[in-house]
N, C-alpha and C positions, 0 to 999 in steps of 0.2 A: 641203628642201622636197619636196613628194610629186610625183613624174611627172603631167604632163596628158598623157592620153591618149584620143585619138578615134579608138573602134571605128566602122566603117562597116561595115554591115551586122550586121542582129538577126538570122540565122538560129542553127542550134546553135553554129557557130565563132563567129560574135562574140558571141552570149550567152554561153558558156564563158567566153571571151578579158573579156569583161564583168565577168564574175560572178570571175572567181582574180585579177585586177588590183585591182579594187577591195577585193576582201577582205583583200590588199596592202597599201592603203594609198593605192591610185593615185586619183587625182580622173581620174573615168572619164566619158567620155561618147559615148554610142552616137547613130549618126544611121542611120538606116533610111528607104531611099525610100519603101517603102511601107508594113505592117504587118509586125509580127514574123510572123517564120518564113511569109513568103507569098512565099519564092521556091523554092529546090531544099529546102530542109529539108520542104517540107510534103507534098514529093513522095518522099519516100527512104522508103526501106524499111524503114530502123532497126533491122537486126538486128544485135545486139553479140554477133560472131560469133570463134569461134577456130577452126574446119573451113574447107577449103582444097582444093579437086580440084585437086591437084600442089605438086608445092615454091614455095613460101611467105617471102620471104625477110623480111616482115615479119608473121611468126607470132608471136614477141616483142611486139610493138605492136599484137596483137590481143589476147592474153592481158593486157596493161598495162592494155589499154581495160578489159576487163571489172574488173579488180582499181579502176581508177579511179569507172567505176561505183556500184561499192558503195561506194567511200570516198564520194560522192557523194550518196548513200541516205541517208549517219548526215549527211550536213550540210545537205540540201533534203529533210525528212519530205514535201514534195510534191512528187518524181519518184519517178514508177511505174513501176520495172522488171518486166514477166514472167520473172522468169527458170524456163520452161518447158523450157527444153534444144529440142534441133533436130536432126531426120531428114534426113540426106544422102542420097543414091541418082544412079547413073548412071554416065557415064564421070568418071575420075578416082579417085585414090585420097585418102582423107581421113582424118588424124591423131587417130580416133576409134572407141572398140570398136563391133566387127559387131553390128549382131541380127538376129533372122530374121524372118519375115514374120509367122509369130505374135505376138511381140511387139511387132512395128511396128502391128498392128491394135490391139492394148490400148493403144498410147498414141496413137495415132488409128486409132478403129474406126467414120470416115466416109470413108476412102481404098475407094474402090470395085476400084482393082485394086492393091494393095501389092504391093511388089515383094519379093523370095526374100529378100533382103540391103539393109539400109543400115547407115549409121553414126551411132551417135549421140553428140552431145557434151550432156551434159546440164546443162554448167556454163555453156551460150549463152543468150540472153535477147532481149527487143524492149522497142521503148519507142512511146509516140507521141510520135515527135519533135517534132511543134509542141506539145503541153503541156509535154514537158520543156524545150524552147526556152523558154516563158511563164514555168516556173520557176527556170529562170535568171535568166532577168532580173529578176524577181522580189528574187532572191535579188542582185544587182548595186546595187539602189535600192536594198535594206535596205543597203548598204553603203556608199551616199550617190553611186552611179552617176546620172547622165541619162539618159534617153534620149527622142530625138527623132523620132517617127516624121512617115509621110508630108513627108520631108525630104529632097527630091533637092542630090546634093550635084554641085555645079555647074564647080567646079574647084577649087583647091589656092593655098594662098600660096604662093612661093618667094622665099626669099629668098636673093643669091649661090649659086644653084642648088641651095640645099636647103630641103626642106619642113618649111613652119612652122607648116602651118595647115592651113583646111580652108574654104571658101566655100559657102554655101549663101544660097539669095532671101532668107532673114530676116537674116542676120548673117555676121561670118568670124568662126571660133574659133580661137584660138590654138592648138597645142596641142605638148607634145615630144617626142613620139611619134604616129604616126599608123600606125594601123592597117589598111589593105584585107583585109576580110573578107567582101566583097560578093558570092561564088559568083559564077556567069559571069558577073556587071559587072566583076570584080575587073579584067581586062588592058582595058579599055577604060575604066576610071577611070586604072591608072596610065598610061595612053597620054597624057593628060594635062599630064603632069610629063617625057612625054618631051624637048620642046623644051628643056629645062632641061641641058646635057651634063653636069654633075655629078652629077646624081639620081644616089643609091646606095641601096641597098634591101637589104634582107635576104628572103628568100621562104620561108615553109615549106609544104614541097609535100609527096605522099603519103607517101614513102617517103624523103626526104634534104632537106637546108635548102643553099642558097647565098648567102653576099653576096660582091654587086659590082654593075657598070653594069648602070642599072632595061633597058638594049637587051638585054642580053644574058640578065638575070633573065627576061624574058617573053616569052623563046624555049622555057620550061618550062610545065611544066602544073602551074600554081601552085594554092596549095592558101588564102595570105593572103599576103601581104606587108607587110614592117614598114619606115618612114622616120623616121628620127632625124633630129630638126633641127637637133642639135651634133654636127658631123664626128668630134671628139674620143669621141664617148661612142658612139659604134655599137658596139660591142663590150658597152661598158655598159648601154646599152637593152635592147638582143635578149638578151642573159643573162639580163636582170630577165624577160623575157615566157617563158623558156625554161625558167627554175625555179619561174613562176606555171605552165605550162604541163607541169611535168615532164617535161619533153622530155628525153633521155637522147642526151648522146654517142658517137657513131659514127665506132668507130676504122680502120671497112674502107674507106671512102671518104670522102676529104675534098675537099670544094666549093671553087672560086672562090673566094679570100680568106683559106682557111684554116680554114673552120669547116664542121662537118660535124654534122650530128642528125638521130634520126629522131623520127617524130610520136609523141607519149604522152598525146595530150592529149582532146579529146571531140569 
């Protein structure tokens, strides 16, 4: 039977997490307090960048992004990557060939003082992150995704101290995985589930993933976190979200529980 799983929060991570789960196979369903991509995604910058002023240790996971990208291109003919490439300058040193000021004018010749020297990586790109957020989702329905907006979610079932569910004014959904994907709501949604001592979570955050106790997980600067409602299949679940997510294992540090990865994903 196909995983029920409730993404919270529409921004780019949980239309990504939306949009590879369902394509999956997963009967998926997103709840959004308020409109897609109307929280940090509408504000980011969006540059899908692989230039870095200094050592980098997730330089790997920025070259992934952009290779992900364009697989992303041949499967959603509506997101619109610029891939214009991107002018460095300043202190720090950047994994990207020099050019001189000459040339920096012919590929912007409205820079009123160009400087002697920057770096360019030509293979970087931007996006507008709320249309491509829209086409994800998009692309999550065609896959027989939900999604719910203007849907504050209000608390969590538990049951025997593990999460089953999801409450909100209109209904509770069941679901066997639950997802927090809600940018700065995320540690004050799972704060929620703290009174619960068994809560166990999985988190994936910028740069390394941990599971264990949700007290100790949201001492981190999370990035989503994932609740499995059968104790037996955490290992199970998070794998399934890990190879939707191509997330790649990470044999230099290993987290809390054993498992260790860094982010591949969008």
């Amino acid at each position: 039977m196909s995983k029920r799983i409730i993404v919270i929060g529409a921004g780019i991570v949980g239309a990504s997490l939306a949009y590879h789960l369902a394509a999956k196979g997963a009967k998926v369903v997103v709840i959004e307090a308020g409109e897609i991509a109307s929280g940090a995604t509408g504000r980011s910058f969006a540059w899908i960048n692989t230039s870095h002023g200094g050592p980098d240790s997730v330089a790997p996971l920025r070259a992934a992004a952009i290779a992900e990208y364009r697989r992303l291109e041949s499967e959603l003919p509506g997101l619109k990557v610029r891939w214009t490439g991107a002018l460095s300058y300043g202190d720090g040193w950047f994994q990207a060939p020099s050019v001189c000021s000459a040339q920096i004018l012919d590929l912007e010749p409205n820079l009123k003082h160009p400087p002697e020297r920057a770096f360019l990586a030509a293979e970087e790109g931007a996006l507008d992150a709320v249309q491509a957020t829209h086409v994800l989702i998009a692309g999550a329905q065609d896959h027989g995704a939900t999604v719910l907006t203007q849907t504050p979610v209000l608390g969590f079932q538990i049951l025997n101290g593990l999460v089953t569910g999801v409450i909100t004014a209109a209904n509770e959904l069941d679901a066997d995985i639950v997802v927090l994907a809600a940018g700065t709501a995320t540690p004050q949604l799972a704060a929620c589930v703290l009174p619960s001592s068994r809560a166990y979570a999985h988190s994936i955050i910028t740069s390394t993933s941990s599971a264990g106790p949700l007290q100790a997980i949201l001492r981190l600067k999370i990035f989503c976190l994932v609740f499995n409602r059968h104790p037996a299949l955490h290992s199970e679940g998070y794998n399934a979200l890990r190879r939707c997510l191509r997330l790649r294992q990470s044999p230099s540090a290993c987290a809390p529980g054993g498992l260790s990865v860094t982010w591949g994903g969008h």
